[in-house]
C-alpha positions as CSV (number, residue, x, y, z in Angstrom):
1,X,106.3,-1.3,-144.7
2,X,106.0,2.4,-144.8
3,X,108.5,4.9,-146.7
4,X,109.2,8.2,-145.8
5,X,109.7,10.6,-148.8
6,X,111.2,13.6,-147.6
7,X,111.5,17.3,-149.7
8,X,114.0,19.4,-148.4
9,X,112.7,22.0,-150.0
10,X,109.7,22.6,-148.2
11,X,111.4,20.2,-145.1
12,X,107.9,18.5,-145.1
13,X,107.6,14.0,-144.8
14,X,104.9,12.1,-146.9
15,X,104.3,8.4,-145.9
16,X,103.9,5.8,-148.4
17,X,102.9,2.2,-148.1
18,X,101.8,-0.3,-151.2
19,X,99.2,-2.2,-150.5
20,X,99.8,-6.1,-151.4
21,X,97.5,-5.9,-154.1
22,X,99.2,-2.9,-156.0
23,X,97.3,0.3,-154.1
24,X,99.7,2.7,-153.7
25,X,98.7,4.7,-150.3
26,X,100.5,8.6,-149.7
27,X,99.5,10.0,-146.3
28,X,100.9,13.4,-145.5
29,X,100.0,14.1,-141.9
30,X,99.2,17.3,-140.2
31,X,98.6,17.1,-136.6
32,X,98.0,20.9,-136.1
33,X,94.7,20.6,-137.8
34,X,91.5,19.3,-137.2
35,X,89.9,18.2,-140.5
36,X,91.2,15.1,-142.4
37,X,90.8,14.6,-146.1
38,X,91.3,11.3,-147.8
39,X,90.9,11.1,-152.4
40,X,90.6,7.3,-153.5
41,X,91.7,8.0,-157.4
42,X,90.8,5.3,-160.3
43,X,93.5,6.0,-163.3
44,X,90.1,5.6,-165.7
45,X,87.8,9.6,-167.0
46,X,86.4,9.8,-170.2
47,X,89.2,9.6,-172.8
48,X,89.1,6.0,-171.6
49,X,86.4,5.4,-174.2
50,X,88.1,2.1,-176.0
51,X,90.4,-0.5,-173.8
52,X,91.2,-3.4,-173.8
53,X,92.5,-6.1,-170.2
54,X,95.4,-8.2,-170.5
55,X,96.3,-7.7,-174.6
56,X,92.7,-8.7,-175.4
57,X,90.7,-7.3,-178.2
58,X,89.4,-3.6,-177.8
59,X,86.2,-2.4,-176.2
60,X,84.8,0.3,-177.1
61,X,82.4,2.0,-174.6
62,X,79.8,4.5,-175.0
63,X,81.3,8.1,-174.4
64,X,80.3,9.1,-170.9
65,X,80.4,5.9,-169.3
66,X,83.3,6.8,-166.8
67,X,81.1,9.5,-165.3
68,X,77.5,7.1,-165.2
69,X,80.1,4.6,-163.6
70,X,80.8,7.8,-160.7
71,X,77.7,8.5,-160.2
72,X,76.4,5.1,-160.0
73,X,78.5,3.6,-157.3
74,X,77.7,5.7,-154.7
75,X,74.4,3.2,-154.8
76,X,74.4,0.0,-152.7
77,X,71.8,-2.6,-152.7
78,X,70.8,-1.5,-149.0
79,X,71.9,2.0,-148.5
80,X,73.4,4.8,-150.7
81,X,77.0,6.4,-149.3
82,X,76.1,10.1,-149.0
83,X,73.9,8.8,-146.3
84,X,76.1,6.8,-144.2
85,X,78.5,9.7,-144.7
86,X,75.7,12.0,-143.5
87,X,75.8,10.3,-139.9
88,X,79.1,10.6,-139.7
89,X,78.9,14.1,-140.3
90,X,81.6,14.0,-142.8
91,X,80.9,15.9,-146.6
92,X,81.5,13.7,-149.5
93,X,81.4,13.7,-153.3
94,X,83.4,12.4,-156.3
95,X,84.5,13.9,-159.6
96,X,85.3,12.8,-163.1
97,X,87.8,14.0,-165.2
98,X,89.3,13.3,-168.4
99,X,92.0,10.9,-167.1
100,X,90.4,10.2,-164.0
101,X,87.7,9.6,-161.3
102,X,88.2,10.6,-157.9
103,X,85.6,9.6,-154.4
104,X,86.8,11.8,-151.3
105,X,85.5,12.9,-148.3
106,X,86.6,15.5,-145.4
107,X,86.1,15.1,-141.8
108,X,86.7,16.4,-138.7
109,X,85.3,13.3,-136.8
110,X,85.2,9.9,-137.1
111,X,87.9,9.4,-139.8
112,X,88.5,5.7,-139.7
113,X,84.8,4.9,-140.5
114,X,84.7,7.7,-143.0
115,X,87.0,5.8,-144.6
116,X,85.9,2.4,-144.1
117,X,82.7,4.1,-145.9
118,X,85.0,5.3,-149.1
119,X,87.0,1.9,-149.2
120,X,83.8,0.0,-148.9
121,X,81.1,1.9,-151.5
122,X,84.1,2.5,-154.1
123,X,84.9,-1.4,-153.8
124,X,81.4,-2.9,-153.7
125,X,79.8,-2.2,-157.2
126,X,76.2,-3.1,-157.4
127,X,74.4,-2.4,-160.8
128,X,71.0,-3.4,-162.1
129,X,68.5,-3.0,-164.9
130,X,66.4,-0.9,-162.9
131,X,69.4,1.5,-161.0
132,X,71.2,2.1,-164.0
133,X,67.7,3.2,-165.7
134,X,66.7,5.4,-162.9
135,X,70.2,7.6,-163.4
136,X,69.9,8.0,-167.0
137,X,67.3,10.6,-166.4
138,X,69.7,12.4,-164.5
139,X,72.8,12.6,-166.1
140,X,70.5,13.5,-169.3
141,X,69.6,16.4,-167.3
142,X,73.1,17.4,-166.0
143,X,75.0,17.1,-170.0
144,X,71.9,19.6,-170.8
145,X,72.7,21.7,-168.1
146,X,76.1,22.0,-169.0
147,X,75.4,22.4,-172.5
148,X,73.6,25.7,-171.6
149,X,76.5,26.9,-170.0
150,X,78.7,29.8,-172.0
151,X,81.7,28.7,-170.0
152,X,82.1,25.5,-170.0
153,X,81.0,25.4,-173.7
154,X,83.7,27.8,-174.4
155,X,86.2,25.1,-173.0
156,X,84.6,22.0,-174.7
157,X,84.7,23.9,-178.3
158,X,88.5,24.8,-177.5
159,X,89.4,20.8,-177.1
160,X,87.3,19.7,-180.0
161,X,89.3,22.7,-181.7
162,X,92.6,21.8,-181.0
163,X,92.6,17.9,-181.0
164,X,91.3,15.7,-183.8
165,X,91.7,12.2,-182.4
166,X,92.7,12.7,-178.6
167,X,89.2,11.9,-177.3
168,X,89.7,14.1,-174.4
169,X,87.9,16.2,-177.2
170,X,84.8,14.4,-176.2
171,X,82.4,15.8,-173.5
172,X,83.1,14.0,-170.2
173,X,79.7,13.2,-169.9
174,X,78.9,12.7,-173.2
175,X,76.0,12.9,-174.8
176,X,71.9,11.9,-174.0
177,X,72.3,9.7,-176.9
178,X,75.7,8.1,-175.9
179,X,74.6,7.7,-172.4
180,X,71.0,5.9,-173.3
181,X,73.5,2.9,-174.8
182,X,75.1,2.4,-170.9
183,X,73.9,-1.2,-169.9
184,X,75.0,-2.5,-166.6
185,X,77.0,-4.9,-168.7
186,X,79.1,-1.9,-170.0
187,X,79.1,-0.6,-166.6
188,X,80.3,-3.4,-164.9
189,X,83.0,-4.2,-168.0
190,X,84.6,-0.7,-167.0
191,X,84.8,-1.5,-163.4
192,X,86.4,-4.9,-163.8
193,X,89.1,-3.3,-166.4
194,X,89.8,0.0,-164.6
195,X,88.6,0.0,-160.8
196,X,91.5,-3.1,-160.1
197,X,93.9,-2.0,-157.4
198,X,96.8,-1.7,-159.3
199,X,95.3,0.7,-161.1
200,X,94.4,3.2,-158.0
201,X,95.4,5.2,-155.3
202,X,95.0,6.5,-151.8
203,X,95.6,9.7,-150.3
204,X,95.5,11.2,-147.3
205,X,96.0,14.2,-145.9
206,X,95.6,16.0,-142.2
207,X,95.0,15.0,-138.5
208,X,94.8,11.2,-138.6
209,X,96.5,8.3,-137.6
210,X,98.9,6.4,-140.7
211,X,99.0,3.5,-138.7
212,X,95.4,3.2,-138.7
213,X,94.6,4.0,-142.4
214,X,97.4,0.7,-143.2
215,X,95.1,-1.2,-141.2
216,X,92.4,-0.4,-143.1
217,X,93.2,-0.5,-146.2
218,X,94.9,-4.1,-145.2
219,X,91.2,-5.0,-144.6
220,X,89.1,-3.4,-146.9
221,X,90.8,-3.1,-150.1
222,X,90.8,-6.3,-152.0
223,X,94.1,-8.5,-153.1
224,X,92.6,-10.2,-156.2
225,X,94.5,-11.2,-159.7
226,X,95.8,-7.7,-161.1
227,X,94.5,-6.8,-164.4
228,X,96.3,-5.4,-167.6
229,X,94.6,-2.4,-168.7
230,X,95.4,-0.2,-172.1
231,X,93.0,2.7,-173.5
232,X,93.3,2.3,-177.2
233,X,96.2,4.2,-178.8
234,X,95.3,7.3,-181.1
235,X,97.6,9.1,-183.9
236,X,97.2,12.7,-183.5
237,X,98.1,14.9,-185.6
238,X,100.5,18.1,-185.0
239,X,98.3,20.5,-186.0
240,X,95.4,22.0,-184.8
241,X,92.0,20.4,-185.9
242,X,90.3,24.0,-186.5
243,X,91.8,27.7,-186.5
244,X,88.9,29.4,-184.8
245,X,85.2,27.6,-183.6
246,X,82.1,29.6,-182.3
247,X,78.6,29.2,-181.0
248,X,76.3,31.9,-180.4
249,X,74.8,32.1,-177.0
250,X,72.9,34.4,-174.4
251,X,76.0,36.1,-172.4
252,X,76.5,40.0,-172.3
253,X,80.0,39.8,-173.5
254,X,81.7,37.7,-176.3
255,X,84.0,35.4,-174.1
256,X,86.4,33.5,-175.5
257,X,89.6,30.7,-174.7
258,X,92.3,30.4,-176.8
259,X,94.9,27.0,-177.1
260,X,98.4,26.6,-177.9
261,X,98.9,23.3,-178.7
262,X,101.8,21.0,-177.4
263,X,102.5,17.7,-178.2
264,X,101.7,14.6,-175.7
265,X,103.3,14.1,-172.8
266,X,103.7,12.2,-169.4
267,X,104.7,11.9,-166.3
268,X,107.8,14.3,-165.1
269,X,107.5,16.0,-168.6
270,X,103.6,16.7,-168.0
271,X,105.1,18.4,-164.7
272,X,107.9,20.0,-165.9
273,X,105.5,21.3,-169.3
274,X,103.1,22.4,-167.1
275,X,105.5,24.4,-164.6
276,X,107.2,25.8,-167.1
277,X,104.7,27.1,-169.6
278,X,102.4,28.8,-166.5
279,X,105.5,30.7,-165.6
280,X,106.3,31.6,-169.1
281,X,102.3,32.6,-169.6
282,X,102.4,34.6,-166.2
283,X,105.2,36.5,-167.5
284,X,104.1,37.3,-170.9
285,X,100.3,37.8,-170.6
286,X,99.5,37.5,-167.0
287,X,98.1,40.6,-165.2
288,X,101.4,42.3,-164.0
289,X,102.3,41.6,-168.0
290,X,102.8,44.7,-170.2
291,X,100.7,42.9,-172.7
292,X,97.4,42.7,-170.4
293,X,98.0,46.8,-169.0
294,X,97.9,47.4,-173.0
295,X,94.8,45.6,-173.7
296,X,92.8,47.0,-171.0
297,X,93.8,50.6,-171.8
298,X,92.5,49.9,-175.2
299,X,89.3,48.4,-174.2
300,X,89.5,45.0,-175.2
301,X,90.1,43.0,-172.1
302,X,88.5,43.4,-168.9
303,X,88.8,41.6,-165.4
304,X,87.8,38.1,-166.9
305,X,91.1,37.4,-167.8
306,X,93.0,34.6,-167.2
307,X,96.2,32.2,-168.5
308,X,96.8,28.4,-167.3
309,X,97.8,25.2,-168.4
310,X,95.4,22.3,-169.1
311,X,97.1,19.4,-168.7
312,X,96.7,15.8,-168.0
313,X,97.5,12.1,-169.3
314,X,98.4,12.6,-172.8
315,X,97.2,16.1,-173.5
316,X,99.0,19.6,-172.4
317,X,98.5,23.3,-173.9
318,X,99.3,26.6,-172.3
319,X,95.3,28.3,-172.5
320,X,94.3,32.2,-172.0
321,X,90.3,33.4,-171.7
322,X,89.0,36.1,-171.4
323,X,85.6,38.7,-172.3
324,X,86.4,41.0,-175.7
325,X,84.2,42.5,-178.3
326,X,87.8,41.3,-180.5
327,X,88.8,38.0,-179.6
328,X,90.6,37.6,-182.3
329,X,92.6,40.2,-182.1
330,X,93.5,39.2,-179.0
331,X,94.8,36.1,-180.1
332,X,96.9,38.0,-183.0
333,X,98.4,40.1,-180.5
334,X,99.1,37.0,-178.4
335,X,100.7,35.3,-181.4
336,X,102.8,38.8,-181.9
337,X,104.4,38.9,-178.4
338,X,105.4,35.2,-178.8
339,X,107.1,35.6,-181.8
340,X,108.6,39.0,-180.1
341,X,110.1,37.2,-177.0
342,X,111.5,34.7,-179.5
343,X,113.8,36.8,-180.6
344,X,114.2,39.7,-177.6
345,X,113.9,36.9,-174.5
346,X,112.1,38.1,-171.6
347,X,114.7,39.3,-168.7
348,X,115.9,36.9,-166.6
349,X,114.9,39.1,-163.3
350,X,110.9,38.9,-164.6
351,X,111.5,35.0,-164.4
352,X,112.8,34.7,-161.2
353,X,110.5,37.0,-159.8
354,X,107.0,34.9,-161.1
355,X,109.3,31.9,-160.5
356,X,109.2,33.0,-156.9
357,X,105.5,33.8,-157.1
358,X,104.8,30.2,-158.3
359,X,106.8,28.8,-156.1
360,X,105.4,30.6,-152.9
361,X,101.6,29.8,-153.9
362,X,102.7,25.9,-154.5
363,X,104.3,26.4,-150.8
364,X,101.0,27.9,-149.2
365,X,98.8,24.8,-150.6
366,X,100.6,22.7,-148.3
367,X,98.7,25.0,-145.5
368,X,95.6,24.0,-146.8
369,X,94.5,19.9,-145.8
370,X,92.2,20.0,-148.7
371,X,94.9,20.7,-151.3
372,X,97.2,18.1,-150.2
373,X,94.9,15.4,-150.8
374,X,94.6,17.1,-154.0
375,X,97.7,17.6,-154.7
376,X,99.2,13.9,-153.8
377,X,96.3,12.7,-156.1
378,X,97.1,14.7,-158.8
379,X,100.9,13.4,-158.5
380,X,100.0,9.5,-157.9
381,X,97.6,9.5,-161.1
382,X,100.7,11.2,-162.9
383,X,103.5,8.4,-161.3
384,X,105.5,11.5,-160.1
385,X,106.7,12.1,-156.6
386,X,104.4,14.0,-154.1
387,X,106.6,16.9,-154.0
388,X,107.6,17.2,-157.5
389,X,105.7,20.0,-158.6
390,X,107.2,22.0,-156.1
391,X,110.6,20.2,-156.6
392,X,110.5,21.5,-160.5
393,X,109.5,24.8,-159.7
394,X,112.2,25.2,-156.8
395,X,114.6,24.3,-159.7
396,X,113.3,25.9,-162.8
397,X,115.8,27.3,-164.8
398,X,115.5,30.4,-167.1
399,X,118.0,28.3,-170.0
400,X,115.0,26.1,-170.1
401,X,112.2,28.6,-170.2
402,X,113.4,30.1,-173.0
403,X,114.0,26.4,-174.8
404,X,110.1,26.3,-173.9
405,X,109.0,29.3,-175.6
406,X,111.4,28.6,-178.8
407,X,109.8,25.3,-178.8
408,X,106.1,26.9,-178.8
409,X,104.7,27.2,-182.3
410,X,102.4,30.3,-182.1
411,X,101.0,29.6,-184.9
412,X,99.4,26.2,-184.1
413,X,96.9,27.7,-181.9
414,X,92.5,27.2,-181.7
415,X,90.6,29.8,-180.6
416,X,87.0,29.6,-179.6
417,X,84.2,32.0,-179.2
418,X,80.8,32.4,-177.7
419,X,79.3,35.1,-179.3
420,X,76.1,37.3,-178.1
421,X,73.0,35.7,-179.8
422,X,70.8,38.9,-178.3
């Protein structure tokens, strides 16, 4: 049976039907378009490093086996899925994140075998000796890439910063020596645990038929004995791990992200956390902010600047980067205007007004088939309603912004710098 979810906010219908086996499937369709977009999401990225199925003993995996797992099974015994998806002329590719792994592909043709393809290759895992050797090169080759890369090494320093057990402070692809323990055993173990269809999720979004993806899913997905799955449990401490890390690096200008930590949460509060502290971050620092017309007269911030929220399963923390020859005082100055609005509250006019801002740019996603997908993915892995981003931001309320910023400790913050090695 399909359900209708309605938002009367945005007056738009998303369809969803459970699959017997536990697969929970949201379709939003949009019949004016001609490009269709469908995410298959696995609750299982690389903070899922120690687990253990129905109250069994823990595992623990080498770090960076949820990414060798996404890479691996686009890989059949006969023929490998970016080439079927090449005849089709469909584009597919697949992602790992720290709570998650995603296969998707978009279409403007041929949708039901394009998905038939996804169901199929993400459902049929087929690992050897020699397959799993052969990737191990390449994945060596990608963590060293990555590792050469200012920006993402600013970010990586930043988590390992600010969290001191929360794996997600661990490299999602780990490391060449983590990665040269991954046996097909391992492989397979994670696949078992994690890829059971209780544990996933379809969405769809675009010009397609919902009748047709029910009947394919009803086909193709598999109905076996669902499996209990926990990622072992971590303590983590309140404070920041480390004040300040750097690394010294070829780029032209120190760059730099600074981290206010937050404690864990999930579900609606990750959604509520994450709209309310990007409103709160867009008023006090963003570029219409009085703080970032200051820094640039001054000369210490440039165009690469830039606040958000990095959120997901278990970790949250409003984030700013930028390019200075003085990160730090950046970050005191940051640390100034938070204790300042703390006791002066920003006007309630600014807050409706980037409320309204936020609001609109959720609203023109929705114009965009891409971002659907992206965004029903993003709320299925959470266990929130498709709409509820949009429903939180339609109903934020200043009372509660400023219980957000009272509730921020300014002082609990990371900061890390690459520095110019020239």
């Amino acid at each position: 049976m399909i359900e209708k979810i309605y938002d009367n906010t945005i007056k738009e219908t998303c369809l969803k039907y459970t699959h017997p086996s536990g697969t929970e499937i949201y379709m939003l369709p949009m019949g004016n378009y001609s490009s269709a977009t469908a995410r298959f999401s696995v609750k299982f990225g690389s903070q899922d490093n120690s687990f253990r199925t129905d109250g069994g003993n823990f595992i623990k995996i080498p770090d960076g086996t949820a990414h060798y797992l996404e890479h691996k099974l686009f890989e059949s015994e006969e023929k490998d899925a970016f080439s079927l998806f090449a005849q089709t002329g469909a584009s597919c590719n697949a992602g790992t994140s720290f709570d998650y792994t995603q296969y998707y592909f978009s279409c403007t043709d041929k949708f039901s075998e394009n998905l038939e393809i996804l169901l199929d290759f993400v459902s049929n895992p087929y690992f050897t000796e020699e397959n799993v050797e052969k990737e191990r090169g390449i994945i060596a080759q990608e963590i060293t890439m990555y590792r050469d890369n200012p920006s993402w090494r600013v970010f990586t320093n930043l988590l390992e910063a600010i969290y001191e057990k929360n794996p997600v402070r661990l490299d999602i692809a780990g490391t060449v020596e983590s990665i040269s323990q991954i046996t097909p055993k391992a492989l397979y173990d994670c696949y078992n645990a994690f890829y059971n269809s209780s544990n996933m999720s379809l969405c769809v979004a675009g010009n397609f038929d919902p009748e047709e993806v029910c009947r394919i899913c009803e086909n193709k997905l598999r109905t076996g004995t669902t499996v209990s799955v926990e990622t072992e449990p971590f303590d983590e401490p309140y404070a920041v791990a480390k004040k300040k890390v750097s690394l010294s690096m070829p780029v032209a200008k120190p760059i730099f992200e600074i981290g206010f930590k937050r404690p864990a949460v999930y579900g609606t509060d990750e959604i509520k956390d994450y709209i309310y502290y990007n409103i709160l971050f867009d008023m006090i620092f963003g570029e219409s902010s009085e703080f970032y017309e200051k820094m640039r007269e001054k000369g210490l911030l440039n165009d690469e600047w830039a606040v958000s929220v990095f959120s997901g399963r278990g970790h949250l923390f409003p984030a700013a980067r930028g390019e200075s020859e003085k990160p730090e005082l950046i970050l005191e100055e940051m640390q100034r205007i938070i204790g300042k609005f703390k006791k002066e509250p920003p006007k309630k006019e600014l807050f409706e007004r980037v409320k309204k801002a936020t609001y609109g740019s959720l609203v023109r996603d929705f114009n965009n088939v891409s971002a659907v997908a992206s965004t029903l993915a993003e709320n299925a892995l959470s266990g929130v309603q498709p709409f509820a981003a949009i429903s939180e931001t339609a109903n934020a309320d200043y009372g509660i912004l400023i219980q957000k910023l009272n509730g921020l400790d300014e002082e609990n913050a990371s900061i890390s710098i690459v520095e110019n090695s020239r």
